[in-house]
N, C-alpha and C positions, 0 to 999 in steps of 0.2 A: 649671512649664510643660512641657507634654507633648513628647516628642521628635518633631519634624516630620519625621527624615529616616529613620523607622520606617514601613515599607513595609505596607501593607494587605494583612490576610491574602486571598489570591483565593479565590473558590466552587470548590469539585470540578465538573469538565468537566462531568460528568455526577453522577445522584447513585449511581450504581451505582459509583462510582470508589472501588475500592480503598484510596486511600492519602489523606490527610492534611492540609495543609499546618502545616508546622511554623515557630515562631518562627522560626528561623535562617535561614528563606528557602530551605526545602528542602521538599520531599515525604517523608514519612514513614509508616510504619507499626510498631507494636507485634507483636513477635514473639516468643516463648516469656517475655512479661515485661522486652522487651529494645525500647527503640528502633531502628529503622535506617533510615536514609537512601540515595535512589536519583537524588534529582537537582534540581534549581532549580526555584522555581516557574514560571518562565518555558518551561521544556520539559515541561511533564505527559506527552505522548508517550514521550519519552526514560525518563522517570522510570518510568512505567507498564512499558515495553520490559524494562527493568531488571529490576524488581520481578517480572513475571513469571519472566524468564530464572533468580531467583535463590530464588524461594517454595520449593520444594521441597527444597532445603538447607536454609533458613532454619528452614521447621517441621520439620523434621527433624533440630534442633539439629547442622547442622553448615557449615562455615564455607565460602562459598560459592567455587569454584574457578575461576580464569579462563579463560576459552574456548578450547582449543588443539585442533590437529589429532594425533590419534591413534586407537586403540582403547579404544571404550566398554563401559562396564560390559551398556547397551541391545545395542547391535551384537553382543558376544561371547554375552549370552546369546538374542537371536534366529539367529544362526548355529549356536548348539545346540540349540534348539529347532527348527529345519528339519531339523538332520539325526536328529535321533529320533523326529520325527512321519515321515521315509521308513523308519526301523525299523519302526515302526508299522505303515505300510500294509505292508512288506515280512511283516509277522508277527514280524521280529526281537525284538518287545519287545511289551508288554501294552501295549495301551489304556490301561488303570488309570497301569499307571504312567508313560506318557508323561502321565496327570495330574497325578503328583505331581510332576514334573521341571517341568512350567509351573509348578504352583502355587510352588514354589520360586524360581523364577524370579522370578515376581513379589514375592513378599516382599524377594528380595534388591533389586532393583529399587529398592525404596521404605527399602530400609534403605542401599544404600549409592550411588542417586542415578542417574538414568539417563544422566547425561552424564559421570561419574567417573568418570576413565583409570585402564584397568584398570594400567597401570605407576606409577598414584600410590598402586597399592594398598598400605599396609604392614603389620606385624604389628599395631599396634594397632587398625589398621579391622578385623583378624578376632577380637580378642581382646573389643571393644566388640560386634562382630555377635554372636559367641560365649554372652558375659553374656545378649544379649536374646532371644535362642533358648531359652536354658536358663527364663528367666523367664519363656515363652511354653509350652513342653512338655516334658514327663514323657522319660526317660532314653532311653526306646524313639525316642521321636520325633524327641528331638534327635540321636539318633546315627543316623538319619537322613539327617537335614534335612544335617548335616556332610557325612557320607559326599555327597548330590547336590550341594552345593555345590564339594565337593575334585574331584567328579566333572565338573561345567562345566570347572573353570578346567584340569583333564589335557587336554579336549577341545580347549581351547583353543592348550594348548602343542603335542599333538599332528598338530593341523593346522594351525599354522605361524601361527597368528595372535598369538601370543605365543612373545616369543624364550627366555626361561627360563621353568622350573619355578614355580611361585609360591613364596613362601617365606610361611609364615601365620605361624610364630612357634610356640612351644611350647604355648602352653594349646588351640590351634586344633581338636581330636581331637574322636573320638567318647568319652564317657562310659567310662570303665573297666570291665571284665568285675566286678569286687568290685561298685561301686553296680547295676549292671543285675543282679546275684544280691540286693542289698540290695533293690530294688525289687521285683522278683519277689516277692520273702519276703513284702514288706511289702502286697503285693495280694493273697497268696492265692492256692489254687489256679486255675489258669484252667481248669476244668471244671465238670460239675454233676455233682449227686450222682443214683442212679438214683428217688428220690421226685421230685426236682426234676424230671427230664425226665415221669416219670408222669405229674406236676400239668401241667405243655405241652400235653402229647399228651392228655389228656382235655379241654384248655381250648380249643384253637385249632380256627378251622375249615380249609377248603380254601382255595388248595394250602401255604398253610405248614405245615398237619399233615405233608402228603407230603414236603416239605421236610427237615422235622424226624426223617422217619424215613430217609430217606436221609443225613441230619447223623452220626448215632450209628449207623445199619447198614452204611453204608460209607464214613465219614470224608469226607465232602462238604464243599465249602464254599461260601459265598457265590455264585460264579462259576461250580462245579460246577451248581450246582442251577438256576443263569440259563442256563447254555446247553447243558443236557443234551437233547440229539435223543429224539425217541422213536424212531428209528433204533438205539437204543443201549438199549433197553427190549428183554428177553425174558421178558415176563411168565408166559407158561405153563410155562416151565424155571426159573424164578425164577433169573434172569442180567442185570447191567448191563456190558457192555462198552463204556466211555469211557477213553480216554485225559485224562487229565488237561490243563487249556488250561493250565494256569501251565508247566509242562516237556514237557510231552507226552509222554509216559513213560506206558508198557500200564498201563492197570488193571481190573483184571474182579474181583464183587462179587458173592454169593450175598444172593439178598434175602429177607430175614424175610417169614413168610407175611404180618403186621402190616404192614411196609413195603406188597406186592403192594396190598395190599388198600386201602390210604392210596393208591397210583399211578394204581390205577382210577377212584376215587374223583374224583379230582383231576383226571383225562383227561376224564372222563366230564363233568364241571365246565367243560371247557377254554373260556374266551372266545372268540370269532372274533379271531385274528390279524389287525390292520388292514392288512398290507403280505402279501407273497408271501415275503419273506424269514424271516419268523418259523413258517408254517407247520409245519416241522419240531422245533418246540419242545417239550419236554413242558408248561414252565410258559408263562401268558402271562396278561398284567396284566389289571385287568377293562378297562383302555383298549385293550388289543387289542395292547401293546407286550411287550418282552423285561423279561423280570425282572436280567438284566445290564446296566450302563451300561456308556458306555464312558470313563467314571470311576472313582474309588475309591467313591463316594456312591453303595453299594450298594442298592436299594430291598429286598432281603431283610433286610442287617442293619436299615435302620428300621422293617420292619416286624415284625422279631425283637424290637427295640430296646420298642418299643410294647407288646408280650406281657410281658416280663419287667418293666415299669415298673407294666403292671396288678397283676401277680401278686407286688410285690412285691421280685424277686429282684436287688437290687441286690449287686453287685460289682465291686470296680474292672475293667476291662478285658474284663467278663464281655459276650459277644455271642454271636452265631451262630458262628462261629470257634471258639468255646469245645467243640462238638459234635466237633469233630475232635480238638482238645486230648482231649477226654471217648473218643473210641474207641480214639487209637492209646496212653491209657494202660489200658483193662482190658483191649484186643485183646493186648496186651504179658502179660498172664497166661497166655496161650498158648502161653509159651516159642518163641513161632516167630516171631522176630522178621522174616523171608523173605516169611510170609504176609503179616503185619502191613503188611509196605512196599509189598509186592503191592499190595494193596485201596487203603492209602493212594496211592500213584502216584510214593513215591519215589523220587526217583534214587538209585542204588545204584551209584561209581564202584569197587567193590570188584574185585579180580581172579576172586574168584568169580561174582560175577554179571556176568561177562562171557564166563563160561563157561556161566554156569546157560540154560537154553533151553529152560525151562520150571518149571511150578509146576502141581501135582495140586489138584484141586477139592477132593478131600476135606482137603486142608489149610487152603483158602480157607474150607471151610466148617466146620470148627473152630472158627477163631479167631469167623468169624459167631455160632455158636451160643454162645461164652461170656461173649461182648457181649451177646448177646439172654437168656440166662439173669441176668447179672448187674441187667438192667434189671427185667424180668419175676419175678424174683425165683422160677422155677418150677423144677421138678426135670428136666421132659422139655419138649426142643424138638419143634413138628413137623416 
């Protein structure tokens, strides 16, 4: 005889409902393979309340924490995310990488819960984030992604929103200088050779041509080439005077006649600027916009990225980037390592060049011309 005092399963509120009803006279849902229960059938509300407050834990395989008043994992890193987007506007810091500091953000976010007090954090919640970083990116990235992460939780202690230091535990580091040389090794040089750049520079049209000869004539990069002013163009003395945006640190750059001629080319090319703030640009998209974002999501490396996918040139970590790797190592045959930093726009905290208070063109254009011979493969520059 059937058990009469075995209660009838109820219908979901709705059919969009979530959860379940299970034998036991509970609401239920299956989560990473795992049953869990949120509350009686008689309260689907209650259950549902639950169930929400707790999903994100749950799929997240981790064990759901009960509701207290303190500092959140959410709260601490939107307090650091406020105060580096006013770096930002102030100029204190790149655009670019107040992008990676969110994008960071958000990963962590979702890895270790946006309601998880930051004082329940322990050593094995970084040792577990750790593991899944490293499972997600390559040496470079991960020591990274570490270094912005150690970098949040200083901000945090810093301005008083956390009473100690964090303690992450020993594995918690960026990648060891050995694996980051092991990795290196194992990618290869990050340059091209001077056939590789030939086959470019006869393949591409305008303005990446110009691009590309600014890459390897005066160690450009991605951000270089997005927001170089024609202000900063002395095409009839063949002269680029920009200060570099990443440091700002002088840089002036004698231009191969091939460069000149790639510039004009590409001006002459120029799209109509859709705003009155791009005017000033050399390059400008055929949308009328900046070839710099103000992300890391370059529109030059994709559309670098796109040329070398045609033509073949695969290699790990090989990009537009690669063009400066590629100058400041044959500009370096020059023996003048002074020009070399010159051009590229290095900072230089040396005590001599803090004395130095100048630099002769005819050196600058030295190191130019054995860059351009070594590409060109010719005996005389003009």
């Amino acid at each position: 005889m059937a058990n009469s005092s075995r209660q009838e399963k109820p219908e979901k509120p709705y059919p969009q409902f979530p959860l379940f009803p299970h034998a036991t006279g509970r609401w239920a849902k299956k989560i990473r393979g795992k049953l869990h229960y949120f509350g009686k059938w008689a309260d689907s509300e209650a259950a549902l309340a639950k169930f929400l407050d707790q999903k994100d834990e749950l799929f997240a395989g981790r064990t759901p924490r009960a509701n207290s008043s303190g500092l959140t994992v959410e709260y601490l890193c939107n307090r650091f995310l406020m105060a580096k987007e006013a770096q930002r506007d102030a100029g204190d810091i790149r655009p670019t990488t107040f992008g990676d500091y969110f994008s960071t953000c958000k990963d962590l976010l979702v890895a270790l819960g946006k309601r998880r007090l930051v004082s329940d954090l322990q050593a094995d919640d970084f040792e577990a984030l750790r593991k899944s970083l490293a499972a997600r990116y390559g040496p470079h990235s991960l020591s990274r992604e570490v270094q912005h992460i150690r970098t949040l939780f200083k901000y945090g202690y810093e301005s008083g929103l956390i009473d100690q230091p964090m303690r992450y535990g020993p594995t918690f580091k960026r990648p060891a200088k050995r694996i980051m040389r092991a990795h290196r090794q194992k990618s290869g040089p990050l340059m091209f050779e001077a056939a590789e750049l030939r086959k470019l520079i006869e393949t591409i049209d305008q303005p990446l041509k110009a691009m590309i000869f600014l890459g390897i004539n005066c160690g450009f990069g991605n951000t270089d080439c997005g927001t170089l002013p024609l202000s900063a163009l002395d095409l009839e003395t063949g002269w680029v005077n920009f200060p570099r945006p990443k440091t700002a640190v002088e840089r002036r750059c004698p231009l191969w006649p091939e460069t000149i001629e790639a510039l004009r080319e590409a001006i002459a090319l120029r799209p109509k600027p859709k705003t009155d703030a791009y005017d000033n640009l050399v390059f400008i998209t055929k949308y009328g916009g900046a070839w710099a974002k103000q992300t890391s999501d370059s529109p030059v490396a994709k559309e670098f990225r796109k040329l070398l996918d045609n033509l073949k040139l695969h290699r790990p970590r090989l990009g537009f980037y690669a063009l400066r790797h590629t100058f400041e190592t044959i500009g370096g045959e020059s023996r003048d390592q002074v020009a070399v930093n010159h051009i590229m726009g290095h900072a230089d905290q040396s005590m001599s060049a803090h004395y130095r208070e100048r630099i002769s063109d005819e050196r600058l254009q030295d190191v130019a011309k054995i860059v351009r011979t070594w590409l060109f493969d010719t005996k005389e520059t003009k």
